[in-house]
N, C-alpha and C positions, 0 to 999 in steps of 0.2 A: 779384558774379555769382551766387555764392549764395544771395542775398537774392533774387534777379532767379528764381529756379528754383525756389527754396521758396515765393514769392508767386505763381506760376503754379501748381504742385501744388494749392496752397490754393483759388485759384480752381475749378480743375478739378474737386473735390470738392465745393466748394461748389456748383456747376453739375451735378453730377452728381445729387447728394442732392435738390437743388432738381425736378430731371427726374425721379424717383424718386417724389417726395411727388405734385408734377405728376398723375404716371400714377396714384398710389393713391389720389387726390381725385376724377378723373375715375373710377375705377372703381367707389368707394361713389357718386357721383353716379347713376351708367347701374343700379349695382345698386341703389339706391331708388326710381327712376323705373320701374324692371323690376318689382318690388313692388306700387307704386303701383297700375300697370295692369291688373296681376294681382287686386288688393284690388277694382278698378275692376271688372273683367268677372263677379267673384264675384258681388259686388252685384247686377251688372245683371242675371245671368244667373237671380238667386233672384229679381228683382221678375216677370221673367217669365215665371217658372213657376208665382209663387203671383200673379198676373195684378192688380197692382198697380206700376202704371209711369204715368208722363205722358209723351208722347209730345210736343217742341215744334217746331212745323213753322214750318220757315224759307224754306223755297220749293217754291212751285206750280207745275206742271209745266200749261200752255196745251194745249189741242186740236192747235194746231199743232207743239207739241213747244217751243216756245219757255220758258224756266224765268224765272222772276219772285221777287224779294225779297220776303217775309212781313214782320211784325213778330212773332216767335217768341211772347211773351206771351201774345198775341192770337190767337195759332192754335193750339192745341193737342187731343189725345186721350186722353182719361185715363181708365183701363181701373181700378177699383177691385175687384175680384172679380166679385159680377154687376152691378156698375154700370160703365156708362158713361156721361163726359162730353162733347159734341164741340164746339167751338170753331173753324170753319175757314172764310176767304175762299173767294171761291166765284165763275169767272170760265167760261162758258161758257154752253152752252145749256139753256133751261128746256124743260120739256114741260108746263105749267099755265098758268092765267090771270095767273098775275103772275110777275115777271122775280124771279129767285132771286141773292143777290148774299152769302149766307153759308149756311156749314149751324151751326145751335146746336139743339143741345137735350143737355137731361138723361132719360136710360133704362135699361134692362136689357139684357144681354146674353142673345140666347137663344142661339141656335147658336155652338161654339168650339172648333174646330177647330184645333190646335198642332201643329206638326212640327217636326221637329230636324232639324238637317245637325251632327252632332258635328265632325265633321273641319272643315266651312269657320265652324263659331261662328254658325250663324245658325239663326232661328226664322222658320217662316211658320207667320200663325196668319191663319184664317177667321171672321169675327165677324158675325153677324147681332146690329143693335142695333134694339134696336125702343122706339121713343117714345110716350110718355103717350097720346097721339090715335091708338095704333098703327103709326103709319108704321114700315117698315120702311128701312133702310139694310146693304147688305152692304160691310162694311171686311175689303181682303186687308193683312194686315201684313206686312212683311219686317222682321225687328230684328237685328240684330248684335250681338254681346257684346262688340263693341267701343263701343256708345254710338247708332252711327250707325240711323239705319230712315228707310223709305219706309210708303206707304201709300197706298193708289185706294179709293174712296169711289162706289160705286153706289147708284141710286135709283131707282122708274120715272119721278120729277120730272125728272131731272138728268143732264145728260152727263158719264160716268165721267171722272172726275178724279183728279190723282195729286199727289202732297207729298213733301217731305223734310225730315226733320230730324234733332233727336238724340233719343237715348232717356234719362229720368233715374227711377231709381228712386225711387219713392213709399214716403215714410213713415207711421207714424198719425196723428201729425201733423201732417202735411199738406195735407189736404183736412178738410173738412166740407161739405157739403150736402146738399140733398133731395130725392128725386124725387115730383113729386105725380101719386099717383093718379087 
């Protein structure tokens, strides 16, 4: 009978310590993952201020409001100080003689406009990008310090159009290219 009481205590300790470890495992788990994201919006938050970020956009928002799959590679913005890259499907209405079915080019940023919301973590910036042959393009960003941003994309060719994706900070080496004058 004693054997029977002392092998239950045993247990119960065992089970206890076990639930114990349990909870301190899950604890350093949640506090490096708290870390992590933390590490994560530093980041994000320094690519955006010194205005060096890729933008990859996963889905296009339709005229209709209907939202459509990207292939993120393939669509992207990439904001290098005063360079700009753009990469983006392109599904709506044209205003020129031939039908528009992406926007691509490599340019400068002239106009840049940045504002902060400290409290809700987000940045809206205004970007006048202007291309080799001049064309103009006005990009409204929304970015979040959590990763996420959107983006509408105006032109006098083109019916305002909108995207979403995430945000990843750009490093120096990361890009190379060139813009021809």
């Amino acid at each position: 009978m004693n054997s029977r009481i002392f092998l239950l205590l045993i247990i119960l300790v065992i089970g206890a310590f076990s639930c114990t470890v349990s909870k301190e495992s899950y604890s350093l788990r949640a506090e490096k993952r708290k870390a992590e994201r933390l590490a994560s919006q530093v980041a994000i938050k320094k690519a955006i201020e010194s205005r060096r970020f890729v933008l990859k956009m996963d889905k296009i928002i339709l005229p209709d409001g209907l939202m459509v799959d990207l292939v993120p590679r393939n669509n992207f913005i990439i904001i290098n100080g005063e360079i700009i890259s753009v990469s983006l499907g392109y599904a709506g209405r044209s205003f020129g003689a031939r039908q528009i079915s992406g926007i691509n080019f490599n340019g400068r940023t002239g106009r840049y406009l940045m504002k902060s919301d400290e409290a809700k973590g987000i940045y809206n910036i205004q970007v006048e990008a202007i291309t080799p042959n001049k064309d103009k393009f006005d990009i409204y960003l929304t970015l979040g310090e959590n990763g996420y941003c959107s983006a509408s994309v105006n032109n006098s060719y083109i019916q305002s159009v909108s995207y979403r994706g995430i945000l990843v900070p750009l490093s120096p080496e990361n890009v190379s290219y060139s813009i021809r004058k």
